[in-house]
Biopython code that builds the backbone (N, CA, C, O; Angstrom):
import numpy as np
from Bio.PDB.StructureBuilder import StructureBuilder

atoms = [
    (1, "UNK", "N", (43.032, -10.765, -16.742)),
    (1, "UNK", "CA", (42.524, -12.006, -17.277)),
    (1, "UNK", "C", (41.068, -11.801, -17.727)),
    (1, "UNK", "O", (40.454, -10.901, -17.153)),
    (2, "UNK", "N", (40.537, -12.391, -18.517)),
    (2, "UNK", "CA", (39.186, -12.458, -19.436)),
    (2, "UNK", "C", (38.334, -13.556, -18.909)),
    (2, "UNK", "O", (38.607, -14.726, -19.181)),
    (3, "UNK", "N", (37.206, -13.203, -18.089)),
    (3, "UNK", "CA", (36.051, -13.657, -17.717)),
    (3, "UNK", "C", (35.756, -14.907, -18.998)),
    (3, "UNK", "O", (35.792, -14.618, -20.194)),
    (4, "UNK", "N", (35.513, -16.083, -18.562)),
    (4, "UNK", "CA", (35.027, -17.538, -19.570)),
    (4, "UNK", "C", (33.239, -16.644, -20.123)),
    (4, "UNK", "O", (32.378, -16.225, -19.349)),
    (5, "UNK", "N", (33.221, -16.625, -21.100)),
    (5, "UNK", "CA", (31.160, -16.426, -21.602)),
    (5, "UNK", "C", (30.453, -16.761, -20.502)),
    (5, "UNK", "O", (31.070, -17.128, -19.501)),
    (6, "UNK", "N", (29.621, -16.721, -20.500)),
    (6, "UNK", "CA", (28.210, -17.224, -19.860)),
    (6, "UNK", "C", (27.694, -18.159, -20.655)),
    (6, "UNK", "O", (26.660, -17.865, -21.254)),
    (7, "UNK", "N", (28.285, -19.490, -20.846)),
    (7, "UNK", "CA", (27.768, -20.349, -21.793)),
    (7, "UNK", "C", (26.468, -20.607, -21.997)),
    (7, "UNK", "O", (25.853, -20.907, -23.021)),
    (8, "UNK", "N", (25.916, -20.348, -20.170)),
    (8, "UNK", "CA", (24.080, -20.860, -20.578)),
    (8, "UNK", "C", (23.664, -19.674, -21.329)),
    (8, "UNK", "O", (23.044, -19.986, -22.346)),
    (9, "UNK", "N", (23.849, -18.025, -21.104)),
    (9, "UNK", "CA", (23.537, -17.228, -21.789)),
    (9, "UNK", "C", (23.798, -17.559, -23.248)),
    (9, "UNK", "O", (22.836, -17.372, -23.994)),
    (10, "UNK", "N", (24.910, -18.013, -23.792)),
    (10, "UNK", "CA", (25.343, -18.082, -24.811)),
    (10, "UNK", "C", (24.508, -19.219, -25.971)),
    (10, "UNK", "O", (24.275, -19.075, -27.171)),
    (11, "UNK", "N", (24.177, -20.442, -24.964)),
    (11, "UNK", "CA", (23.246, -21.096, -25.645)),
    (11, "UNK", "C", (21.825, -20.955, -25.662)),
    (11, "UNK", "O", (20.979, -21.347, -26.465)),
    (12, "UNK", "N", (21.751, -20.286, -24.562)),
    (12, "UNK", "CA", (20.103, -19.515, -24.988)),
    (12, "UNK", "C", (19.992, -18.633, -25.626)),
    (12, "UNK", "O", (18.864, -18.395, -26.058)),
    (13, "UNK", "N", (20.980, -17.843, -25.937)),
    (13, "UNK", "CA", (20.534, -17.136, -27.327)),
    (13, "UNK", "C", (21.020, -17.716, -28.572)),
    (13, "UNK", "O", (20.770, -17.235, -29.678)),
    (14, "UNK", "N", (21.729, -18.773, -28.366)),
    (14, "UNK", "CA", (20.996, -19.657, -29.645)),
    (14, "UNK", "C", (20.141, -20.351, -29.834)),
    (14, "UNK", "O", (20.061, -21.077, -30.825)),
    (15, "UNK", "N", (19.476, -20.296, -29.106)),
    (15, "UNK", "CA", (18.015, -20.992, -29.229)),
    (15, "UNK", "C", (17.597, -22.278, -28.365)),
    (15, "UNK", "O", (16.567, -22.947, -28.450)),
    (16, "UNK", "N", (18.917, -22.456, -27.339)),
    (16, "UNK", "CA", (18.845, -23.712, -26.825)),
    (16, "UNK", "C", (17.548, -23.451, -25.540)),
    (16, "UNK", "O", (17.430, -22.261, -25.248)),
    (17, "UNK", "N", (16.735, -24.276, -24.883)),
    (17, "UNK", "CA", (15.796, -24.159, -23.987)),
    (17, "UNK", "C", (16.530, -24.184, -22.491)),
    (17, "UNK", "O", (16.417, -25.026, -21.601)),
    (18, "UNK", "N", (17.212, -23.134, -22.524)),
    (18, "UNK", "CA", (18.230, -24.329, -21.041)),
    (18, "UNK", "C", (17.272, -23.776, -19.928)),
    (18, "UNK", "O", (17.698, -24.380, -18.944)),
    (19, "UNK", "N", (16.221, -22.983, -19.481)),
    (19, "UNK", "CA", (15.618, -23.234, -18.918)),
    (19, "UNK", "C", (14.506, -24.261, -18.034)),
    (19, "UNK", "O", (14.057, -24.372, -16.893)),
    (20, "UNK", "N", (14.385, -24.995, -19.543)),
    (20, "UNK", "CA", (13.528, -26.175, -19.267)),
    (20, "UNK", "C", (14.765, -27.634, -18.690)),
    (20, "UNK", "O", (14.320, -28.768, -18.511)),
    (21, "UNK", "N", (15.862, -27.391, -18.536)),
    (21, "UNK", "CA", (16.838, -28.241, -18.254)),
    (21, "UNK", "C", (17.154, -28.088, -16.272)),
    (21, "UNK", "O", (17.264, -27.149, -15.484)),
    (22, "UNK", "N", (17.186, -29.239, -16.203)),
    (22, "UNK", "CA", (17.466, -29.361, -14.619)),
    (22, "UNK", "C", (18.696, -28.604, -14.171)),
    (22, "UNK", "O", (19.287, -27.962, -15.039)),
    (23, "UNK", "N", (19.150, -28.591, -12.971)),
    (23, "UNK", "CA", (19.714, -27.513, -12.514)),
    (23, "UNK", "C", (21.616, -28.514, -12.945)),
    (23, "UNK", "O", (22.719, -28.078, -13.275)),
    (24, "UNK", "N", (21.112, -29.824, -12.707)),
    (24, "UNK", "CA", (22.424, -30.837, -13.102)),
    (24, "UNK", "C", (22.573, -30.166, -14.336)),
    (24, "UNK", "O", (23.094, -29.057, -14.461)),
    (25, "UNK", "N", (22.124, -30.832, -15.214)),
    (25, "UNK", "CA", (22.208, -29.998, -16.713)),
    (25, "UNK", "C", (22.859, -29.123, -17.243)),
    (25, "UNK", "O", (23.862, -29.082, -17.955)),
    (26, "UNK", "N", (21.931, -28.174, -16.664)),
    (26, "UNK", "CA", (22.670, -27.125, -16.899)),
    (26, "UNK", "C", (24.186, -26.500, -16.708)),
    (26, "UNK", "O", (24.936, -25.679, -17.237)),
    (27, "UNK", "N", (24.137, -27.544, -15.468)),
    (27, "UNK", "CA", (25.623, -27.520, -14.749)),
    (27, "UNK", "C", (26.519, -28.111, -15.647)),
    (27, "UNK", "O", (27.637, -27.623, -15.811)),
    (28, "UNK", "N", (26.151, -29.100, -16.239)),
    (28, "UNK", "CA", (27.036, -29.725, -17.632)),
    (28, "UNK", "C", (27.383, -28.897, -18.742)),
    (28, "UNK", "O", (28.394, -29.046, -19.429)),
    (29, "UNK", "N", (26.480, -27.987, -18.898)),
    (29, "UNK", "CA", (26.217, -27.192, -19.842)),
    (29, "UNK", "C", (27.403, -26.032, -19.623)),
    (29, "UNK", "O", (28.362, -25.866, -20.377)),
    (30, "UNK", "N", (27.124, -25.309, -18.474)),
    (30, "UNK", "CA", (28.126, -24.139, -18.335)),
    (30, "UNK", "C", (29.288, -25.355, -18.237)),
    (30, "UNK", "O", (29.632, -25.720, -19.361)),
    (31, "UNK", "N", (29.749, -25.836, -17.491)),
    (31, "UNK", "CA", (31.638, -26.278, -17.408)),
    (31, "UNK", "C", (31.891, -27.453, -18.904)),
    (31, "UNK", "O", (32.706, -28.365, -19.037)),
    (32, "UNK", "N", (30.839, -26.952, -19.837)),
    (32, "UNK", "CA", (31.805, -27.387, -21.333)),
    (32, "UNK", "C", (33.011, -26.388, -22.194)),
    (32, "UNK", "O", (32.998, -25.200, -22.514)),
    (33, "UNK", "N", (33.826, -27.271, -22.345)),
    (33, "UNK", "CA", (35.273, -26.409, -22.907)),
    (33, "UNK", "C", (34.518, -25.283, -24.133)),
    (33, "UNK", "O", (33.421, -25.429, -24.671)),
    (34, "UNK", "N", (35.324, -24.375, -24.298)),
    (34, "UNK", "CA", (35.152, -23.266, -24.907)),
    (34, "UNK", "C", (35.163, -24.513, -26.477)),
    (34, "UNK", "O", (34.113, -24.414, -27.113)),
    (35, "UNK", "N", (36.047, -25.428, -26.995)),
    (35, "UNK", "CA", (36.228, -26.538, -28.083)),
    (35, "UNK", "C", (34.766, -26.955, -27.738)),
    (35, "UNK", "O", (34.309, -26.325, -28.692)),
    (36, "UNK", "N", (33.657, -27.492, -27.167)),
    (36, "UNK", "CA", (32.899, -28.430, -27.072)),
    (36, "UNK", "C", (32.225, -27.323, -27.172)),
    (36, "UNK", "O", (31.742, -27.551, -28.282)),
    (37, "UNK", "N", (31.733, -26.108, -26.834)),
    (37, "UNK", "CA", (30.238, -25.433, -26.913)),
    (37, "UNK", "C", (30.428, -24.816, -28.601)),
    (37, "UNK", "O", (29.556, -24.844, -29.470)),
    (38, "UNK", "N", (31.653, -24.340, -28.714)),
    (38, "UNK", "CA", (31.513, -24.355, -30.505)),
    (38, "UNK", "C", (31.144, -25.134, -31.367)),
    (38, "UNK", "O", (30.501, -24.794, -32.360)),
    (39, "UNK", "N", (31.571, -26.507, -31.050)),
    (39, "UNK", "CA", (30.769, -27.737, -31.496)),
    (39, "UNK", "C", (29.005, -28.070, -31.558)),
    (39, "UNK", "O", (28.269, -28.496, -32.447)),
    (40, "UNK", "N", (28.744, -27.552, -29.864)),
    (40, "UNK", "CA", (27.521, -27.597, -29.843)),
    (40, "UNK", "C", (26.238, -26.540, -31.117)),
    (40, "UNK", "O", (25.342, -26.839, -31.906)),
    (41, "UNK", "N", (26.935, -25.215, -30.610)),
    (41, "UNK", "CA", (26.494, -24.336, -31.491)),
    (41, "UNK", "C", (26.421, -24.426, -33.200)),
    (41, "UNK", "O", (25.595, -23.886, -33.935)),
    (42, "UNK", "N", (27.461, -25.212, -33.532)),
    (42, "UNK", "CA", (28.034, -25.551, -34.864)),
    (42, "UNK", "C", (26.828, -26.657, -34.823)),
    (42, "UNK", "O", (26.138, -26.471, -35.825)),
    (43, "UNK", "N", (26.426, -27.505, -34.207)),
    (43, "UNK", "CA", (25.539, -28.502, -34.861)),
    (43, "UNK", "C", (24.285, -28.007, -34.713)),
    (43, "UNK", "O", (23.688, -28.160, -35.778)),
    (44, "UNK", "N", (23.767, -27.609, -34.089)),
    (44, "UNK", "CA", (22.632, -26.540, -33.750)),
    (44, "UNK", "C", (22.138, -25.866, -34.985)),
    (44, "UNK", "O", (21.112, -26.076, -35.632)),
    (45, "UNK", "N", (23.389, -24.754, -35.217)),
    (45, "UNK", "CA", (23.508, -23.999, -36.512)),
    (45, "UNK", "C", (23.079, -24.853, -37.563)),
    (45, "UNK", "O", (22.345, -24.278, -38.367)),
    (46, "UNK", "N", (23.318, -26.090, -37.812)),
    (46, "UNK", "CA", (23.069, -26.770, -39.051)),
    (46, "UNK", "C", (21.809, -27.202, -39.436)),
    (46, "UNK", "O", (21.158, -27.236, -40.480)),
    (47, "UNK", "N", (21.542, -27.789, -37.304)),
    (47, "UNK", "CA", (20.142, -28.818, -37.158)),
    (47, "UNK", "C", (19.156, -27.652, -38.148)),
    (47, "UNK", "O", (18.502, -27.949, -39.148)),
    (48, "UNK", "N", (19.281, -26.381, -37.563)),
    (48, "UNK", "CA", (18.759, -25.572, -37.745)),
    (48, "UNK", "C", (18.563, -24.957, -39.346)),
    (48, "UNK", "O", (17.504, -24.460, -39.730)),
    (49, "UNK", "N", (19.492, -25.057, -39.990)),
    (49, "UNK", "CA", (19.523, -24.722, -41.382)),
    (49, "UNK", "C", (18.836, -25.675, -42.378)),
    (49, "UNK", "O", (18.803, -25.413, -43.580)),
    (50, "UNK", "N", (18.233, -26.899, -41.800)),
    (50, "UNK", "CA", (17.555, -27.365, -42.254)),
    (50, "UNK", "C", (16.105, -27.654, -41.589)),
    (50, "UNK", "O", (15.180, -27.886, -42.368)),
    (51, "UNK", "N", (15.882, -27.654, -40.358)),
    (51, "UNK", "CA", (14.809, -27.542, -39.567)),
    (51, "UNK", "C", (13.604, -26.861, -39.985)),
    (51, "UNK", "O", (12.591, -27.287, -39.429)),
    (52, "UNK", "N", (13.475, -26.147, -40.611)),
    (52, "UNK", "CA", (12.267, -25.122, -40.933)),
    (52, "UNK", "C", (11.808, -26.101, -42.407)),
    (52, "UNK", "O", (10.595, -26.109, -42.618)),
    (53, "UNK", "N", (12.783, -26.995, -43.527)),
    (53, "UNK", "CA", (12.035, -27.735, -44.504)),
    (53, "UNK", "C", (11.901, -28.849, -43.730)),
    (53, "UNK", "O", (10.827, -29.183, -44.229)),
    (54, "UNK", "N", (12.088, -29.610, -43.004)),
    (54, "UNK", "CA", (11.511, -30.773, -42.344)),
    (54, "UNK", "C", (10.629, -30.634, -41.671)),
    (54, "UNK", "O", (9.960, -31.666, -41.627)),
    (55, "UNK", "N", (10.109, -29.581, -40.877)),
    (55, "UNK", "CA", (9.155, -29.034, -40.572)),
    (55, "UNK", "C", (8.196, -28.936, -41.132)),
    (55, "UNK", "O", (7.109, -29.215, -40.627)),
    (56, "UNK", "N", (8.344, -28.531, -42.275)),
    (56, "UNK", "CA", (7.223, -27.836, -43.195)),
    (56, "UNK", "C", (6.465, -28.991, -44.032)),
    (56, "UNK", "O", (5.333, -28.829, -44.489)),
    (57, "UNK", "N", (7.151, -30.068, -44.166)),
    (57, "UNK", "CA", (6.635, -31.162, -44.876)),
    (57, "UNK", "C", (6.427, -32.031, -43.934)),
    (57, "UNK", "O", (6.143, -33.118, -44.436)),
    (58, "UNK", "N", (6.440, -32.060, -42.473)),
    (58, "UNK", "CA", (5.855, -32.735, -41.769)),
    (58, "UNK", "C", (4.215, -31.980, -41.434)),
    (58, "UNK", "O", (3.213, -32.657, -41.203)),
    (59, "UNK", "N", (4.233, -30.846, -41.464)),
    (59, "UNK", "CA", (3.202, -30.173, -41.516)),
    (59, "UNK", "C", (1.921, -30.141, -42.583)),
    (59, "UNK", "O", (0.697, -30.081, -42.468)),
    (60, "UNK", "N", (2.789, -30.207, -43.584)),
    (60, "UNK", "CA", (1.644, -30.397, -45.122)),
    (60, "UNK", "C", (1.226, -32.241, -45.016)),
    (60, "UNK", "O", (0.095, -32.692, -44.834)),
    (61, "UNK", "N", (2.551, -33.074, -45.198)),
    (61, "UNK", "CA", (2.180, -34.453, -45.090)),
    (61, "UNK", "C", (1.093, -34.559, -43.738)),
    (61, "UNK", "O", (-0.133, -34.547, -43.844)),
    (62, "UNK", "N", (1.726, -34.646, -42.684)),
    (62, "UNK", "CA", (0.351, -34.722, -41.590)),
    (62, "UNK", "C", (-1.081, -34.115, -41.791)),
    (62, "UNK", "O", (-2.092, -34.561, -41.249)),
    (63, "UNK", "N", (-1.032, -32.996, -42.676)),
    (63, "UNK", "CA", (-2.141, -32.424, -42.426)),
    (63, "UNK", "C", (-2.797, -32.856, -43.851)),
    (63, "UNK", "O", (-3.994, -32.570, -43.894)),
    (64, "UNK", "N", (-2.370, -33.386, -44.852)),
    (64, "UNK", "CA", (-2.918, -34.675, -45.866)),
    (64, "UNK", "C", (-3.354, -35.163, -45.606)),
    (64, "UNK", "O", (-4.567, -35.346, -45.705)),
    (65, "UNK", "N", (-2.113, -35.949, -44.826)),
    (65, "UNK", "CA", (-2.549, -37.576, -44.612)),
    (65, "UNK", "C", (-3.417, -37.964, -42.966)),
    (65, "UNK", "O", (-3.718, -39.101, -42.603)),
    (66, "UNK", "N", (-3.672, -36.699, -42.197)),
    (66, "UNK", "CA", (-4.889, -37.532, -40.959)),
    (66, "UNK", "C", (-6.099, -36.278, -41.203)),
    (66, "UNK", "O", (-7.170, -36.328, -40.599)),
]
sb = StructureBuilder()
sb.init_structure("model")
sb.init_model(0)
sb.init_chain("A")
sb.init_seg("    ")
for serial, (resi, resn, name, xyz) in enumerate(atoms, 1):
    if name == "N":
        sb.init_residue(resn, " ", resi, " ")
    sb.init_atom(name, np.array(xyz, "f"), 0.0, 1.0, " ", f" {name:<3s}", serial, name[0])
structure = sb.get_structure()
């Protein structure tokens, strides 16, 4: 039989902070279905594919406008 991932490993190397997450948390985190952490990762992936231009124009606008 095949060992389940290490989901917290798995979402910390996508970039998730699960360190900074309580020990509950985290506990939510590892016993999500193999269906629900693909999901997670999948929205992540996206937040992320746009994250760096929303960023960047919060950076230029703020630094305009104060």
């Amino acid at each position: 039989m095949t060992e389940p991932p290490d989901r917290l490993a798995v979402l910390n190397g996508a970039g998730f902070a699960v360190d900074l997450l309580t020990d509950e948390q985290r506990q939510v985190l590892n016993d999500l279905a193999p269906e629900e952490l693909t999901v997670l990762l999948d929205i992540k992936s996206r937040l992320d594919a746009v994250g760096p231009e929303v960023q960047a124009h919060g950076e230029i606008a703020g630094g305009a406008l104060f």
